[in-house]
C-alpha positions in Angstrom: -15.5 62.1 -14.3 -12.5 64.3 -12.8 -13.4 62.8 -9.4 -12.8 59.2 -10.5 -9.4 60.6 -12.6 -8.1 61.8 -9.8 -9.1 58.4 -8.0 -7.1 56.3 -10.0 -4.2 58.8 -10.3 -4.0 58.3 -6.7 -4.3 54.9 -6.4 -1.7 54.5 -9.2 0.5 56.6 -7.3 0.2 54.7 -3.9 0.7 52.1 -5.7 3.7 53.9 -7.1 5.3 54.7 -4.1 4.7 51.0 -2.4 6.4 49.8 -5.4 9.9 52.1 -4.9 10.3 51.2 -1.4 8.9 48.0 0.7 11.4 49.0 3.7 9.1 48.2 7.0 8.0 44.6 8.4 5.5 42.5 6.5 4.1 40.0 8.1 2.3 36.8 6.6 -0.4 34.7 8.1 -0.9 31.3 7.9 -3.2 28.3 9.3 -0.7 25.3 10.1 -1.5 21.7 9.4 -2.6 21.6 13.3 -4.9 24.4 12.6 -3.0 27.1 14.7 -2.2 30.3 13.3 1.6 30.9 11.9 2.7 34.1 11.5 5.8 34.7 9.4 7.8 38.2 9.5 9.4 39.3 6.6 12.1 42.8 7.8 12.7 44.6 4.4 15.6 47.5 4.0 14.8 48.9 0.5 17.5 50.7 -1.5 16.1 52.5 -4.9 15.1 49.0 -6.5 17.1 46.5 -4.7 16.3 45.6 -0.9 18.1 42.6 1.5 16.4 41.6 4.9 15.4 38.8 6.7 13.1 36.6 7.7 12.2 36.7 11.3 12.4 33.7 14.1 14.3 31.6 16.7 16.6 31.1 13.6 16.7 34.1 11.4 17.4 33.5 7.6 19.2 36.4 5.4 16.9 37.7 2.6 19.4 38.6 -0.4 19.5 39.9 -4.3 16.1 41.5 -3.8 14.8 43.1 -6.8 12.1 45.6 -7.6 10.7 45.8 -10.8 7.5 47.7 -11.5 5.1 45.7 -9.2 7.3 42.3 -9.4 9.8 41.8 -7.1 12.3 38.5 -6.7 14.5 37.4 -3.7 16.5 35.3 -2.1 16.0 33.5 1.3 19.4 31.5 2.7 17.2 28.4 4.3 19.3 25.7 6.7 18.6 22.9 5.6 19.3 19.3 7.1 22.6 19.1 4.1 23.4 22.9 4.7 23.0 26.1 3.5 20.3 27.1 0.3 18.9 29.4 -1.5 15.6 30.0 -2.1 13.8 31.7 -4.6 10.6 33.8 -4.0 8.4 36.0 -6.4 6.1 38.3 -5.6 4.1 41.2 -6.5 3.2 44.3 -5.5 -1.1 44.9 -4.8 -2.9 47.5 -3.1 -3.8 44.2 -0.6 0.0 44.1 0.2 2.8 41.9 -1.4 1.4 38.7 -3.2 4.3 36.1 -2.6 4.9 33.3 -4.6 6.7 30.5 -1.8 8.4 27.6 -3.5 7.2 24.4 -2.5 8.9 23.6 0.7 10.2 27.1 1.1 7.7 28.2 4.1 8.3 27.7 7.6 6.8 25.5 9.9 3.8 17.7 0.2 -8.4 7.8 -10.8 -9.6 4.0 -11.7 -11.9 1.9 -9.6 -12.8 -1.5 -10.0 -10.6 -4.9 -9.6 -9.1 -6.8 -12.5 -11.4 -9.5 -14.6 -8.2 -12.0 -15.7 -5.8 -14.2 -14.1 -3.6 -17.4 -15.0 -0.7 -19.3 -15.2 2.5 -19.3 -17.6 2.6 -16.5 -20.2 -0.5 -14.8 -20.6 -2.2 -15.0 -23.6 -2.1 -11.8 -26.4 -4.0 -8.9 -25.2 -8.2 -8.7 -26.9 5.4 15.1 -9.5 6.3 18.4 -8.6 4.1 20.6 -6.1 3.6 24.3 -7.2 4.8 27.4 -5.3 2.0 28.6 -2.4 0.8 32.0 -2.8 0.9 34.4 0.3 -0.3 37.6 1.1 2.1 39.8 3.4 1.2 43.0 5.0 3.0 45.6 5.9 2.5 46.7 9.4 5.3 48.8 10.0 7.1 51.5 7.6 10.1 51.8 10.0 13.2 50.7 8.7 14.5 47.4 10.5 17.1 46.6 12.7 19.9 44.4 11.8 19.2 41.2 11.7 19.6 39.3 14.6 22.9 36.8 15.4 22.4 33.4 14.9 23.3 31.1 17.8 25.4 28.7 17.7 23.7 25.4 16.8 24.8 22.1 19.3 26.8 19.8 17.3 26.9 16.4 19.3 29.3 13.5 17.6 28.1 10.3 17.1 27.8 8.3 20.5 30.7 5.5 21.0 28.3 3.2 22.1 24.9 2.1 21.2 21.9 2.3 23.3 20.6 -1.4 24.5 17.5 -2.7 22.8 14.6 -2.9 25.0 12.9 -5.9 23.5 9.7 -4.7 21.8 8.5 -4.5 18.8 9.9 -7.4 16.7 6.9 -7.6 14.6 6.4 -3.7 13.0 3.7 -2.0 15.7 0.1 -1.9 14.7 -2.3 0.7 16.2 -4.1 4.1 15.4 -2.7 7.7 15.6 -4.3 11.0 15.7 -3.6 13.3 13.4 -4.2 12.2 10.0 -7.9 12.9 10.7 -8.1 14.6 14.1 -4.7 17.0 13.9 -5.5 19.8 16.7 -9.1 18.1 17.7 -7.5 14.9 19.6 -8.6 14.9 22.8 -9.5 12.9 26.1 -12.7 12.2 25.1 -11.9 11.2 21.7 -9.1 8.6 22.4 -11.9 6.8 24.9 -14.1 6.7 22.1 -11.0 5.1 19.6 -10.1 2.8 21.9 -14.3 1.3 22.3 -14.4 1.5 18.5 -11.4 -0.6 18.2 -12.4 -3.5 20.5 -16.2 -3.4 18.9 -15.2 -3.1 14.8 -12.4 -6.1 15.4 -9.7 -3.8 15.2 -7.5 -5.1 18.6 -8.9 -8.6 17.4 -7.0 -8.1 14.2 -3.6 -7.1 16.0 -4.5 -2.9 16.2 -2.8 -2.3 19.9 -1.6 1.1 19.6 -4.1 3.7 20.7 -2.0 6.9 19.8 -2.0 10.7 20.7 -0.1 12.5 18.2 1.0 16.6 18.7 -1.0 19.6 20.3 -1.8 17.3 24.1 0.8 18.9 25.7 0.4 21.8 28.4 3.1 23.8 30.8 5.5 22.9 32.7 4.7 22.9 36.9 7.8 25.1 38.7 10.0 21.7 39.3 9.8 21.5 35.4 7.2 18.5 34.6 5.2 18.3 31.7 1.7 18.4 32.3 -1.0 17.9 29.8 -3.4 21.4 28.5 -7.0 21.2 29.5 -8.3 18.6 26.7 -6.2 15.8 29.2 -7.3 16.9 32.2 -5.8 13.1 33.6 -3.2 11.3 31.4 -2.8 8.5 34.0 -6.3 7.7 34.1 -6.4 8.2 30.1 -4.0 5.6 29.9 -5.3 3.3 32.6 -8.7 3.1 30.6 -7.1 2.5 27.2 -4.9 -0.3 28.9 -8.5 -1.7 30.5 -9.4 -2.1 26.8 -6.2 -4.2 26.1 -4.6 -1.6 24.3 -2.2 0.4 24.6 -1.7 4.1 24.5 0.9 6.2 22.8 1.7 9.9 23.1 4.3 12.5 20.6 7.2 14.8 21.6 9.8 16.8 20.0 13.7 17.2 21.3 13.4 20.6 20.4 12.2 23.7 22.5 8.9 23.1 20.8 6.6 20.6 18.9 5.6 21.1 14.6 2.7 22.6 15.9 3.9 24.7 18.8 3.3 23.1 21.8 6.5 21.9 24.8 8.9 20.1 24.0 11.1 18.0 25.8 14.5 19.9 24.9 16.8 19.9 28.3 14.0 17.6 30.0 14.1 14.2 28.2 14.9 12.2 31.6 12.5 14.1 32.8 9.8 13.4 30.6 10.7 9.8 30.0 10.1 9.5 34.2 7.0 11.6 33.4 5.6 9.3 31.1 6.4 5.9 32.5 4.7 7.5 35.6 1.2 8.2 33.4 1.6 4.4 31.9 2.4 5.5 28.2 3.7 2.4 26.2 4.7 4.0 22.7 6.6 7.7 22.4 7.1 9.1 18.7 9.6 12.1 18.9 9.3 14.3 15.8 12.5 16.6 15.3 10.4 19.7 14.5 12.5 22.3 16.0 15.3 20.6 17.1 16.7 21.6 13.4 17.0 25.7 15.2 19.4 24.2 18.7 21.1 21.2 17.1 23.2 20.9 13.5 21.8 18.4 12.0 24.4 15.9 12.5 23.9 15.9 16.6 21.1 13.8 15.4 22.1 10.5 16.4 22.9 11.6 19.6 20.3 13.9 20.3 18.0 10.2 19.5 20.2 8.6 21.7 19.6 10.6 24.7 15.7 10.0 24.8 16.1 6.0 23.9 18.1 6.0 26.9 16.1 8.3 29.4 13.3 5.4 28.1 15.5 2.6 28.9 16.1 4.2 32.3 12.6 5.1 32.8 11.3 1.9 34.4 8.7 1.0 31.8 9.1 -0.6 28.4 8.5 1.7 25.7 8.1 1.7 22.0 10.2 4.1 20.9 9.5 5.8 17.1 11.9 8.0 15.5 10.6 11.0 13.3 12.9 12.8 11.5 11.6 12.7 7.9 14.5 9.8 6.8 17.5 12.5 6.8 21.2 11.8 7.9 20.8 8.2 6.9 18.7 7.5 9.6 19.0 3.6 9.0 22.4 3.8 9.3 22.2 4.7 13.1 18.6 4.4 14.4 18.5 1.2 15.8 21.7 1.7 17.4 20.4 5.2 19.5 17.6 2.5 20.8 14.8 3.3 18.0 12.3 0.7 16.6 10.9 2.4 13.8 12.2 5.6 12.0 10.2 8.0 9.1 11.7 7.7 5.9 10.4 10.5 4.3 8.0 13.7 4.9 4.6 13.3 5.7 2.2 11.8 4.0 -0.9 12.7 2.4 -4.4 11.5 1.4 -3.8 11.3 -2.2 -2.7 8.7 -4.6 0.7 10.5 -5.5 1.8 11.5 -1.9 1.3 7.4 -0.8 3.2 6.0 -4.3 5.7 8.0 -4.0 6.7 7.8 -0.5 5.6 3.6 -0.7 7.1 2.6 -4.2 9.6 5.0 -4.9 11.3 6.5 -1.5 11.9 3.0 -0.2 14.2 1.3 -2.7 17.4 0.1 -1.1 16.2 0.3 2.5 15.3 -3.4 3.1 18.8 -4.0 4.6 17.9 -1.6 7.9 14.5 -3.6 8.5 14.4 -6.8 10.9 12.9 -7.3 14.3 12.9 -5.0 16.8 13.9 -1.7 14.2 11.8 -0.9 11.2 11.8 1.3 8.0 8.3 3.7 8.6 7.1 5.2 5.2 4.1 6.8 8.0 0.8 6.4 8.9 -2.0 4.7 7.4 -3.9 7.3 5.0 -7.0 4.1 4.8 -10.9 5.6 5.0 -9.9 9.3 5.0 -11.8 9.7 1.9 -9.2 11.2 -1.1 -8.5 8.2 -2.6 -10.4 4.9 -3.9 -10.8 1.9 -2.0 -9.0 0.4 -4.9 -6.1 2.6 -3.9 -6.5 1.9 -0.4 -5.8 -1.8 -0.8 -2.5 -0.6 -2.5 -1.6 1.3 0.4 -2.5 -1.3 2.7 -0.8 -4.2 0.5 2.7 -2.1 -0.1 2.7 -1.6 3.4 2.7 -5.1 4.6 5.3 -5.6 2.5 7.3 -3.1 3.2 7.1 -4.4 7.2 6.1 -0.9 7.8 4.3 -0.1 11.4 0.2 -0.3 10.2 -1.0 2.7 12.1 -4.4 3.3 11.3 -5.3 7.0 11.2 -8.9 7.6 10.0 -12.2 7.9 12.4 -12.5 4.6 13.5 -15.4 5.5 15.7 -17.4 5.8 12.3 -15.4 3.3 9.5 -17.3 2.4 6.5 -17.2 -1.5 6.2 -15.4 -1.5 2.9 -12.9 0.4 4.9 -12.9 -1.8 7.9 -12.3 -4.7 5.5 -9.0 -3.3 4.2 -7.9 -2.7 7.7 -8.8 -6.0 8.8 -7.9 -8.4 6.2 -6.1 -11.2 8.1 -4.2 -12.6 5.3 -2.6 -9.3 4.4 -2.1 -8.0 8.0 -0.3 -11.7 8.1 2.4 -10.7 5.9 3.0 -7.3 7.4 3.5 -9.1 11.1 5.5 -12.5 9.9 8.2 -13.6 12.1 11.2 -13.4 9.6 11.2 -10.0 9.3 12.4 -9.1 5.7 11.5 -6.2 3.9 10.1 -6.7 0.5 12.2 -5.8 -2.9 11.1 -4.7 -6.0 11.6 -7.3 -8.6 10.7 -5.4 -11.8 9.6 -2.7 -12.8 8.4 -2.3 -16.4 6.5 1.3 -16.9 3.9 1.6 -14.4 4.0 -1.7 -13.7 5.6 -3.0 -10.5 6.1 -6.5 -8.9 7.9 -6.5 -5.0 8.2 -10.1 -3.5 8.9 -10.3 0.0 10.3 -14.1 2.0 8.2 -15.0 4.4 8.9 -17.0 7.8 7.4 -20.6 6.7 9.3 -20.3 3.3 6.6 -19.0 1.0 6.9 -15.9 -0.4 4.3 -13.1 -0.5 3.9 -11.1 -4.1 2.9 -7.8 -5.1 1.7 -7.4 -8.5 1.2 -3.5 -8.9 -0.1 -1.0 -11.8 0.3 2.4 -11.2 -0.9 3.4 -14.7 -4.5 4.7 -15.9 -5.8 1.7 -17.0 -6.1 -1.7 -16.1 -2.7 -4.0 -17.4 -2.1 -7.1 -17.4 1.5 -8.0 -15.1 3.3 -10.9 -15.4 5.7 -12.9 -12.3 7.9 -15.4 -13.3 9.1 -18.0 -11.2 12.8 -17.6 -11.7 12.7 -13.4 -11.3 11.2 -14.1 -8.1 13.5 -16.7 -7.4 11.3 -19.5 -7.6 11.6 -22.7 -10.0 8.8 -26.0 -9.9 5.3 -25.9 -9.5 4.0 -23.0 -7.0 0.9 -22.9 -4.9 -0.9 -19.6 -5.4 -3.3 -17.9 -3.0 -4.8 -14.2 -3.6 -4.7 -12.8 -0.6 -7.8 -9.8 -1.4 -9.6 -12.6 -3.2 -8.9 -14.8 -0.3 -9.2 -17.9 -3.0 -6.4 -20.5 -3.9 -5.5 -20.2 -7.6 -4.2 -23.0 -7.9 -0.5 -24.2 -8.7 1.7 -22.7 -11.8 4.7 -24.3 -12.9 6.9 -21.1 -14.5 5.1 -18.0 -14.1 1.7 -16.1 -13.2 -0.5 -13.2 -14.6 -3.4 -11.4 -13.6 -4.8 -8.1 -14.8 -4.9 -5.2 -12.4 -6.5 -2.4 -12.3 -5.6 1.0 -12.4 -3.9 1.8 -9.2 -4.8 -1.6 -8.0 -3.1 -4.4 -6.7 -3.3 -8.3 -7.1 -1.2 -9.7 -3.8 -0.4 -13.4 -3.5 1.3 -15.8 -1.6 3.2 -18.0 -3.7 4.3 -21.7 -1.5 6.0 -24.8 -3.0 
């Protein structure tokens, strides 16, 4: 019984003594989206109950108002962000593991029904029958020695805005329609893999149905040779012959960069080489770049972007081959503003997406109001990839995505495993009538119309004067929504054709209903 006392007494007083002073270097581990391993230092200079620091890396950022109190402890970490400096709250507490941290939600380095509706008609309808929580982290401490000062911060490249705007190069004047890689395949994209894409997309229909794009996202790159040309790692041991297959398919392949020293997920960027590797990739046959600013955010202030854009839609331009050219920097500095002028057809407009039904509504019904006026031919408004046949949500959800999409005009880049699609899936990719809308000449972004609750209806003109129609319930349960002719801006009798029905309803004279599902969509195309 005195052994085991004396046990606890000394674990409470380790305990103890961690608690009065966490001077030394913590580090955390994490796994990154792509799978590698991030490693995050934490240097802590304790003082009784109070300790500052900082937290390590190309970019250091001051730790501040630390307090100790019992086994809880609270700081502050200034982040750079794209608007300027923050502050950003941690918790944590104090184990015999190490120190538990609670990380805010964006504070790390490195976001129901099924069935269709049963009712639809003409006129009035008759009577009726968030945010994410903080990640927890555990840091270790692997050093007691007190730290050195933290490092000086260099100087961040501000670039004004260039005085003139890079020359369009022509392509994409319908929104560009392909695959990418890393929704499903992230770090395990390789040679081997985009073969097999590109056979899967000429066998399931998907080139037939307007899928050209066959497109390798981060983690392909490899070193530099001694003249200072990129050169893929050892999953592409042949680029050129990569791309010469793809294009024997007729498709087309795409590949990713950064401007910055280094890609999201580690790997060479084309900072200081973007002639370079604009020459480079011309030379292999690549037909699509997407250029994510990663960390471009730790050499540039964030205002250099448009010209830091600019420089790599002209080393394109200059490179001898026509290439799509896709702009990904999560929608910041008004990106519509300026991104077709630095020579971009498509730029993000928000943060990555994910597989669930609150990262997709969000980013496709809220996050895109007001941008309409940016999109046209040759320069579109990208809410990012398709999430289709990953699995998280419902097919009933997935024909949302797939209908807010189209009318959005946003690129349709498929990012599931096509080699393996369930036909439900392929269906959704595939459906003519919807892809139709997505690709129409005219070019015009949908609006939202109303919004009443959950309920949503977004109209969009289309090139032979009809106009497509989304009726939308983002509630629990099924509802039934109603689209009247003048809201839509509409008057006389209306031809109506559901578009995931594929039927012709026939022709209303003032207004239409339908009820739809939870999470569900009816889309139409509404014609005089």
């Amino acid at each position: 019984m005195k052994k085991v006392t004396l046990c606890i007494l000394g674990a409470l007083l380790a305990q103890s003594l961690i608690a009065a002073d966490l001077t030394g270097k913590w580090v955390v581990t994490t796994q990154g989206r792509g799978g590698q391993a991030n490693e995050t230092d934490y240097f802590i200079t304790a003082k009784g109950d109070t300790f500052t620091g900082y937290v390590g890396g190309q970019t250091p950022e001051a730790i501040s108002n630390g307090i100790v109190k019992g086994n809880d402890v609270t700081f502050d970490v200034t982040r750079q962000t794209p608007n300027g400096k923050t502050k950003v709250a941690y918790t944590g507490t104090i184990t015999p593991e190490g120190l538990v941290l609670k990380v805010p939600a964006g504070g790390g380095r490195g976001g129901f029904g099924r069935g269709r509706g049963g009712g639809f008609g003409f006129g009035n309808p008759p009577a009726p029958g968030g945010n994410a929580p903080p990640t927890e982290q555990l840091a270790k401490r692997v050093s007691t020695d007190t730290p050195p000062p933290m490092p000086p911060i260099p100087a961040k490249i501000a670039l004004p805005m260039p005085a003139t705007a890079v020359r369009s190069n022509g392509l994409a004047k319908t929104p560009p329609m392909g695959w990418n890689s890393w929704n499903k395949f992230q770090r395990g994209v390789n040679d081997q893999v985009v073969r097999e894409i590109a056979d899967a997309m000429v066998k399931n229909g998907m080139r037939d149905a307007g899928y050209l794009y066959v497109n390798i996202d981060d983690t392909w790159q490899g070193t530099r040779d001694e003249k200072g040309n990129i050169r893929p790692n050892e999953k592409f041991p042949d680029m050129k012959a990569l791309a010469d297959y793809v294009h024997s398919k007729g498709l087309k392949l795409g590949i990713y960069s950064s401007p910055g020293p280094k890609t999201c997920a580690g790997f060479e960027g084309s900072y200081q080489h973007e002639e370079q590797d604009a020459k480079t990739y011309a030379a292999w046959g690549i037909d699509y770049l997407k250029y994510d600013w990663c960390s471009a955010s730790q050499v540039y202030e964030p205002t250099s972007q448009p010209a830091v854009y600019a420089k790599m839609g002209q080393a394109l331009l200059d490179s001898g081959r026509a290439i799509v050219y896709s702009l990904c920097q999560y929608g910041q500095q008004d990106v519509g503003e300026w991104g077709a002028r630095m020579g971009g057809n498509s730029w993000r407009t928000t943060g990555d997406i994910r597989d669930n039904w609150t990262s997709m509504s969000t980013i496709g019904f809220d996050q895109q109001i007001g941008r309409e006026k940016f999109a046209g031919p040759g320069h579109w408004n990208d809410p990012d990839m398709l999430e289709i046949g990953n699995g998280e949500m419902t097919d009933t959800e997935y024909r949302t995505h797939m209908s807010l999409w189209s009318l959005l005009a946003a690129p349709l880049l498929a990012g599931n495993d096509l080699r393996s699609v369930a036909p439900d899936i392929l269906n959704i990719l595939t459906n003519k009538e919807v892809i139709a809308v997505d690709q129409d000449a005219l070019g015009k972004q949908a609006t939202r119309v109303s919004k009443d609750g959950d309920l949503e209806v977004w109209a969009r003109p289309l090139a032979d004067g009809s106009l497509a129609v989304g009726l939308f319930n983002r509630g629990a349960a099924t509802a039934r929504l109603t689209a009247k002719w003048p809201a839509l801006g509409l008057s006389g009798p209306q031809h109506v054709r559901d578009l995931w029905a594929h039927a012709d309803r026939g022709t209303g004279s003032d207004a239409i209903w339908a009820d739809v599902p939870s999470h569900g969509v009816v889309m139409l195309k509404i014609s005089h």
